[in-house]
N, C-alpha and C positions, 0 to 999 in steps of 0.2 A: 192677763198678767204675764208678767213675765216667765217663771214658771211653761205657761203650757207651751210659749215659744219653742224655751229648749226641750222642753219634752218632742214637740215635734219634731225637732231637729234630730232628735236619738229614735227617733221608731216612727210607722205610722198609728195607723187607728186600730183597737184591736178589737173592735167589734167588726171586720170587715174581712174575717176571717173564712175559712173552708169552715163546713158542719164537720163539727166535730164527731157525731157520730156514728162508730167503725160497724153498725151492723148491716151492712149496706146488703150483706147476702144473708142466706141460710147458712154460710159457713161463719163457724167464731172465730171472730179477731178480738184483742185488748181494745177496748171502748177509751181507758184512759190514758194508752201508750199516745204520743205522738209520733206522726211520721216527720216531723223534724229535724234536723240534727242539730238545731242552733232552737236556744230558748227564743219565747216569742216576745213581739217586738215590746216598749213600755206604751200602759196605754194614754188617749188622747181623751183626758175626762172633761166629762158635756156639758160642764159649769165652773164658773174659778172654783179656784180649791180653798179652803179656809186657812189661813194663814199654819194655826198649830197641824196641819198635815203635809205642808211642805217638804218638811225636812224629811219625814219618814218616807216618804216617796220618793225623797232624792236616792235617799241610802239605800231604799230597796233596790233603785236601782242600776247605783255602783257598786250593791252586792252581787248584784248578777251579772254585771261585768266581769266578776272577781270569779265569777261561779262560784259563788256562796249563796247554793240557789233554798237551802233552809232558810236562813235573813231575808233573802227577797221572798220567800213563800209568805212567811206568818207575817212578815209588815202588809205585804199586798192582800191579804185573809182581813187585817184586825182594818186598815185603812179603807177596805171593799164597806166592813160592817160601820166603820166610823162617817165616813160620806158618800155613803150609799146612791153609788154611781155606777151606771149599767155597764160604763167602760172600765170602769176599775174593777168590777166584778168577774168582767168578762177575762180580762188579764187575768186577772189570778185564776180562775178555769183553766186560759192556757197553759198557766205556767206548771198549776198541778196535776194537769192531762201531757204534760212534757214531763214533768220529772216521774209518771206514774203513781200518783201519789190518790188514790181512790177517794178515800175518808172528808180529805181536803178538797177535790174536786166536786164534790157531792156539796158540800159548804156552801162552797163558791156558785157554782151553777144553781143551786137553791136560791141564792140571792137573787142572782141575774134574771131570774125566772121572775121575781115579784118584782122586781125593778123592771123587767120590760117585757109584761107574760106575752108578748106578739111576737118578741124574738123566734128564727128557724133553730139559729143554731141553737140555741138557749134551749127549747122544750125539746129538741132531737136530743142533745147530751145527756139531759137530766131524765131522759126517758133510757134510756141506753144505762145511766150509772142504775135508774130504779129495778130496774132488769135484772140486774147483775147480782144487786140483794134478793131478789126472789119478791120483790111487789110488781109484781107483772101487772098485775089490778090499776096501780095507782099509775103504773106508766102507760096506760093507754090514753089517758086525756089528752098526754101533751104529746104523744103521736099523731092523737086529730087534730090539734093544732095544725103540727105540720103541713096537714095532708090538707086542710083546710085554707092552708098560703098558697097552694099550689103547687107546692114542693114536693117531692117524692118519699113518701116516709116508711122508714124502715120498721115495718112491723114484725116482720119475721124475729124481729128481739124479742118478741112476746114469748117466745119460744124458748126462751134460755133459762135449763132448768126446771122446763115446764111440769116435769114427770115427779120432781121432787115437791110440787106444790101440794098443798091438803084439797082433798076431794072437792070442799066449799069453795075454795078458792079457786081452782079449776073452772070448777060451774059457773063462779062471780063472773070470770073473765071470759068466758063465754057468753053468757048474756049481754054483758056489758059491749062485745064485739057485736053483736046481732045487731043490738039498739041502734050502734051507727051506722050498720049495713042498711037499716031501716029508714035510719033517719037522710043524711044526705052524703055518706060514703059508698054506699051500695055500687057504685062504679070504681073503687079502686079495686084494680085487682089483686095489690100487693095484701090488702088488708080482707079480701076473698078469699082468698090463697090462704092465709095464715089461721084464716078460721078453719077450714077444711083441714089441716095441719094439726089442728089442736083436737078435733074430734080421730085424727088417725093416731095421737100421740096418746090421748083414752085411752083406746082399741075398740074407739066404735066406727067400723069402716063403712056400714052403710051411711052413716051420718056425713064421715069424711066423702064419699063417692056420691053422695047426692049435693052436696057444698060446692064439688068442683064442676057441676053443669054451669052457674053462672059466671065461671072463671073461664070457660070455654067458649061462652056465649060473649065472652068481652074479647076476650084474646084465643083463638081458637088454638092457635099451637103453643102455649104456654109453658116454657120448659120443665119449669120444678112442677105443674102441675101433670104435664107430661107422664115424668117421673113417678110422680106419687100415684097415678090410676093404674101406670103399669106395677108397680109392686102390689097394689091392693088386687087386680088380675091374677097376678102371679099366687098371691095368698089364697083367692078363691078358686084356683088352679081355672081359669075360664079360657075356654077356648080362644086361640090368636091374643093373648094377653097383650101383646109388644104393637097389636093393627096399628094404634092412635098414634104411636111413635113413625112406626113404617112411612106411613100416611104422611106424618110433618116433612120426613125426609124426601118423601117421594119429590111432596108441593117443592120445597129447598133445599138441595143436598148441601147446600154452603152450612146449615146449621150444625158446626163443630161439637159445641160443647154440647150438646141433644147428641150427635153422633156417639161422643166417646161416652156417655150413660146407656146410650143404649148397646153399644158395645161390652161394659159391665156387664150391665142386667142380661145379654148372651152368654156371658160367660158363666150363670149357673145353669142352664139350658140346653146350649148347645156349640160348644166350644167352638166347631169348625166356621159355625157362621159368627162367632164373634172375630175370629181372626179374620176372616175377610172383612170386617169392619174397622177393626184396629189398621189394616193393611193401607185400604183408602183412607186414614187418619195420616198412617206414616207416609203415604205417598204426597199430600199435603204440605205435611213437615216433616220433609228427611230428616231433617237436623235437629229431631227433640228425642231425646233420649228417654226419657218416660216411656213415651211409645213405644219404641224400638225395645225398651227393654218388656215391656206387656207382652211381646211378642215373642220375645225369646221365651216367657213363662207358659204361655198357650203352648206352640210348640213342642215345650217337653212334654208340654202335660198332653198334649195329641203323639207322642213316641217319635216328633221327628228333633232328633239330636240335632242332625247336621243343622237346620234350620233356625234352632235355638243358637248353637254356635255363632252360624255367622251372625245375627243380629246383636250380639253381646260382644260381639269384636268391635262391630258398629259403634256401640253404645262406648266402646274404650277409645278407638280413634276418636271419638267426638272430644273425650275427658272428659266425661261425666258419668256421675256415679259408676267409677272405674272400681270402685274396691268391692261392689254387691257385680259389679259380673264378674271380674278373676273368681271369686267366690265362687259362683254361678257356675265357671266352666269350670272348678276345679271339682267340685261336686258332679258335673256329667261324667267328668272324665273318672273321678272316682267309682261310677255306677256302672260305667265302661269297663272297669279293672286293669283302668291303664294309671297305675298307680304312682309311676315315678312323673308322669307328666301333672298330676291332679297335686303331687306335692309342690312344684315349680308353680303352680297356677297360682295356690294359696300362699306360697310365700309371696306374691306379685302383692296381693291385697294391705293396704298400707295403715297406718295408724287411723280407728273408728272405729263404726260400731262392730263391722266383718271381722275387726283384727282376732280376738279372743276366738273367736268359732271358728277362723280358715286354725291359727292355731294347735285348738283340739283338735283340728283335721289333721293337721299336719303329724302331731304326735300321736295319735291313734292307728295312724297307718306305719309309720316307722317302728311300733311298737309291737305291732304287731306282724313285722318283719323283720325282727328282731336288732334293728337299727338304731339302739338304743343309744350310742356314743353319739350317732349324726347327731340324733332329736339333741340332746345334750349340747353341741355344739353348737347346733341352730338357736337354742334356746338363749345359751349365753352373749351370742352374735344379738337376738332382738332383744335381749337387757339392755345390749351396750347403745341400740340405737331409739330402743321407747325408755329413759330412766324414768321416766315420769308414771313406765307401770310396771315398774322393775319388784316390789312388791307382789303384783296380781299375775305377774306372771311364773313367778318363784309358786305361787298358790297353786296355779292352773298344771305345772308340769309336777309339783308332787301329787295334785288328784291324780293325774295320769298314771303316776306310778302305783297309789294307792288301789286304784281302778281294777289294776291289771295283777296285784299283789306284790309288787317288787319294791318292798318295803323297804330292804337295807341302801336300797339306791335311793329313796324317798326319805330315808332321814338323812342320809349324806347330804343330800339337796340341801332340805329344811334345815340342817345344823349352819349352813354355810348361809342361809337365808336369816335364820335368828340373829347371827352374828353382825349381819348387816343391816336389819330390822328389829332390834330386839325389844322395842316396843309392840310389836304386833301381834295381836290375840288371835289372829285370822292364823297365822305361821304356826303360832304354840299348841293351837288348837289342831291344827293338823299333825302336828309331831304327837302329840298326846294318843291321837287314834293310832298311827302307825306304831308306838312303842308297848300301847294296848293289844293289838293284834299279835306282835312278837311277842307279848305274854312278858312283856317286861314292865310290871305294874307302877313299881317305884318313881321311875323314868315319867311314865305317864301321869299319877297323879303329881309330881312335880309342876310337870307343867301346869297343869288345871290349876294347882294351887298359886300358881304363881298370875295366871288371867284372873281368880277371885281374889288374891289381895288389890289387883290393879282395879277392881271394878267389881265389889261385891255384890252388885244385884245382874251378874250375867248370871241369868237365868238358862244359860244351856251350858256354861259351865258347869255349875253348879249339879247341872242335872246330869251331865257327862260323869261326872265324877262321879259322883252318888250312884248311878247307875253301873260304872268300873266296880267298886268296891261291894255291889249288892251281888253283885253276875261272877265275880271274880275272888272274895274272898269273903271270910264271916265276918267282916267288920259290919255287920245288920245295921247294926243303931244308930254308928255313923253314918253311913250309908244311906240310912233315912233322914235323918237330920239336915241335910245336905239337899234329898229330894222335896222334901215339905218345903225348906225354903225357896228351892227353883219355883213349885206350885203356886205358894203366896204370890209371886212375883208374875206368873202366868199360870192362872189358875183352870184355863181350859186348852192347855197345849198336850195335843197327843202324846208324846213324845215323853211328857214327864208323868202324864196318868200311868202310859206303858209300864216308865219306872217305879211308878207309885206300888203299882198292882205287883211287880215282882218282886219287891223289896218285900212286900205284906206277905205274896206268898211263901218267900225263904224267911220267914219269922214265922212260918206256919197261921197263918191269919187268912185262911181261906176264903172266908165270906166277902172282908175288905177288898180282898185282891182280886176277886172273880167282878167286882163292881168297877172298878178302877179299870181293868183290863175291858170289862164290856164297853166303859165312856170310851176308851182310848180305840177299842174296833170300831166303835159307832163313827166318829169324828175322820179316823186313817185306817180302813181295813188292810195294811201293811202284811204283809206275810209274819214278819216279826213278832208284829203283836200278835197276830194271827195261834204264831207257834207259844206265846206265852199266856194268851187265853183257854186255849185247847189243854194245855198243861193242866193247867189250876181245875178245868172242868174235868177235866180225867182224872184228877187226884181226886176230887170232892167225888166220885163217883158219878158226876153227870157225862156217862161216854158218850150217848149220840149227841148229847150236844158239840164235845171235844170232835167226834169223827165230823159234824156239819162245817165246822169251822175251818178244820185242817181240808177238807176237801175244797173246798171254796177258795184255799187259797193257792192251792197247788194247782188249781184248776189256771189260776191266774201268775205262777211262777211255779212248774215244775222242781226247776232246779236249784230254789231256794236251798243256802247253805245251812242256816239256822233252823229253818223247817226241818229239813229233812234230818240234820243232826238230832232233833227231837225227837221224830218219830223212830228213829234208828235206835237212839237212849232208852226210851221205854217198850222198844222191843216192837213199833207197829208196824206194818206194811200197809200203806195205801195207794203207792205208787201206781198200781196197776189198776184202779177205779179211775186215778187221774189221766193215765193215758186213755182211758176208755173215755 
């Protein structure tokens, strides 16, 4: 009819596509992303079409001209279920493995599957989406499908999320793997491999190391199998763990990617020979930065600087991953104590994930050379050029100041940061601490109060306060009132048991507060709590227990300020156990 003309004329056939399914390795990829950049094409269906489905087929697909690819989905979904046609099905798979759309491609490919069970792509995709739900079980059939066309089929999906499945199910799909190893898969080795995979993903390695002799016996240098005997070696600490690898390379040194694993798998071993392994990778490919930069990690971690240096210069002429090596060398040179050069390096480092940590570098060291105005300047210098984290960074240089106690320069900041943010509970929250510490309460619980009207269930507000007002003055009851509701709201957070226990204690409520305090050391043995469990147990008269606590913790932070406040307050010395 006329009809399929112009259909043809707008697209081909969309059963005549790539396999759709992305588990082609052991590594995870999106099974329902497409690598497309252009929706796929409309399809070419395998019988005229009925008259009342014309027009929704037209429309779906001048809605996707429009990109209006919701109208094109659910017409191409109800039209797939209405004339149940493998082309029309297969379409709307593409289109819902193009727009990402899981739920919908699961739909569609379900269809496609009973409309043409012999389809590749068809039982590859719907084994791939059944994966992905955690029915590992039911996606193996239509793997053997595949494997059964001739096709290469990706069973390594059997894998995804396999540790999350229940013991039964585990077992199910183990069996069920055998049966076809038995029956007439027994020579795939992709589906060898993944049996042997699933008894090492157990933890039963005899099982996985006796699975992978007939994966050796098909393909003798096998990589991922390779891989997998050498870590189970490594686990049984067996002599020459790495032979079988050695071995493959000896037979092929061309084998790259077996190279740079086994390169890894040196580097918890025996550093020096993994670098002459990486070495003959970079010699290979000068020009891959990955490498180059591996190299500068080995390196430092074998004490040769200079060596890491130059290879992370390497890796910046190249321009790639330029902001993890400025970083890189501004940290050697920091460790060098060439300190004005290690702040040059870190300011090199440009907007990502390095910016926030060369940063702290950058003000930690200024700071502590007393360069407080530069950092100041610098700081204001990368507002003006990152606005976008002009917020995180106003955050980052008042911790700094907090950090180092230079409070009254820390709310200057903050004041001049609210004024410009004054939506932000992350800013208030910080002024709150710093006005806390100067002992100026009012100021503090202002702020607090003013993050709990904006958002009453901030649970660390809440507990912030309540905790000011228990440690800081006799408002007890408010004080508690304020901590029970942070708890409702997180009722096993350290941090508010802490406050729970001390509020109990300064109401005299010893027993509550010795329990409170014990959940909150159990959960965060903090020095803190530390110093306010030991309290409550020195008061109640249980001392060695208060001395086990307090030693324990000092052992773990001598110089705690609150600790030692404590022990100073009720007159103890244990300093000198802790040094011992």
């Amino acid at each position: 009819m006329a009809l399929l003309a112009s259909l043809a004329l707008l697209g081909g056939c969309a059963s005549g596509g790539q396999v759709a399914d992305s588990a082609a390795t052991l590594d995870s990829e999106n099974p329902v992303a497409s690598s497309s950049s252009e929706p796929p094409p409309p399809p070419i269906p395998e019988r005229p079409i009925p008259e009342a489905s014309v027009y929704p087929l037209l429309l779906a697909e001048f809605a996707l001209r429009r990109r209006d690819f919701d109208t094109a989905l659910n017409t191409y979904l109800e039209q797939a279920d209405v004339l149940q046609d493998p082309a029309v099905s297969a379409h709307a798979t593409h289109l819902a493995q193009y727009l990402q759309r899981e739920r919908e491609a699961f739909r569609a490919v379900r269809l496609w599957v009973e409309l043409e069970p012999d389809n590749v792509e068809a039982n590859s995709t719907l084994a791939t989406l059944l994966a992905r739900q955690g029915r590992n079980r039911e996606a193996l059939p239509y793997l053997a499908t595949v494997a059964r066309a001739g096709e290469k089929a990706k069973f390594p999906v059997l894998l995804n999320r396999y540790k999350a499945l229940r013991p039964s199910d585990q077992i199910g799909l183990d069996t069920d793997t055998q049966a076809l190893l038995d029956d007439d898969l027994g020579d795939d080795v992709s589906l060898r491999l993944t049996h042997a995979l699933m008894a090492e993903e157990r933890g039963d390695a005899a099982a996985a190391r006796a699975r992978l002799a007939p994966v050796f016996a098909l393909e003798p240098y096998q990589r991922q199998a390779l891989i997998l005997e050498a870590k189970l070696n490594l686990a049984d600490s067996t002599d020459e763990p790495l032979a079988h690898i050695e071995e493959a390379l000896e037979e092929d040194p061309s084998r790259t990617e077996l190279r740079l694993q086994y390169a890894r798998l040196l580097a918890s071993q025996d550093m020096d020979a993994a670098r002459k392994q990486f070495e003959i990778l970079s010699a290979e490919a000068p020009h891959n930065a990955d490498l180059l930069f591996s190299l500068a990690l080995i390196n430092h971690e074998l004490k040769d600087s200079e060596a890491a240096k130059t290879y992370l210069n390497q890796v910046i002429a190249l321009n790639q991953r330029s902001d993890e090596a400025y970083f890189f060398l501004g940290q050697i040179a920091r460790g060098e104590g060439e300190l004005e050069e290690a702040v040059q390096l870190f300011q090199q480092v440009g907007d990502g994930a390095d910016l926030m940590k060369a940063t702290i570098s950058i003000a930690q060291i200024q700071v502590a050379e007393g360069k407080e105005q530069e950092l100041a300047d610098y700081m204001d210098r990368l507002r003006a050029s990152f606005p976008h984290r002009k917020e995180q960074l106003y955050a980052l240089e008042a911790n700094i100041y907090s950090e180092t106690e230079r409070d009254e320069r820390g709310l200057e900041l903050l004041g001049r940061a609210i004024e410009e943010f004054p939506e932000s509970d992350n800013l208030r929250y910080a002024r709150s601490v710093a006005y806390e510490r100067q002992g100026d309460i009012p100021a503090a619980e202002i702020d607090l109060r003013t993050i709990i009207e904006r958002d009453p269930e901030n649970a660390t507000a809440l507990n912030a306060l309540g905790y000011t007002l228990a440690n800081r003055t006799d408002r007890f009851d408010e004080a508690r009132g304020l901590i029970e509701k942070a708890l409702a709201i997180s009722p096993n957070e350290p941090s508010i048991l802490d406050s729970m226990g001390w509020v109990l204690y300064r109401q005299g409520d010893l027993a509550n507060a010795e329990q409170f305090l014990t959940r909150a050391y159990a959960s965060f043995p903090d020095p803190e709590v530390a110093a306010h469990l030991g309290e409550v147990l020195w008061v109640s008269g249980k001392t060695t227990g208060a001395m086990t606590v307090w030693r324990g913790a000092l052992q773990e932070d001598p110089q705690h300020e609150i600790l030692n406040e404590t022990l100073t307050r009720l007159g103890i010395s244990l300093q000198a156990d802790a040094d011992s």
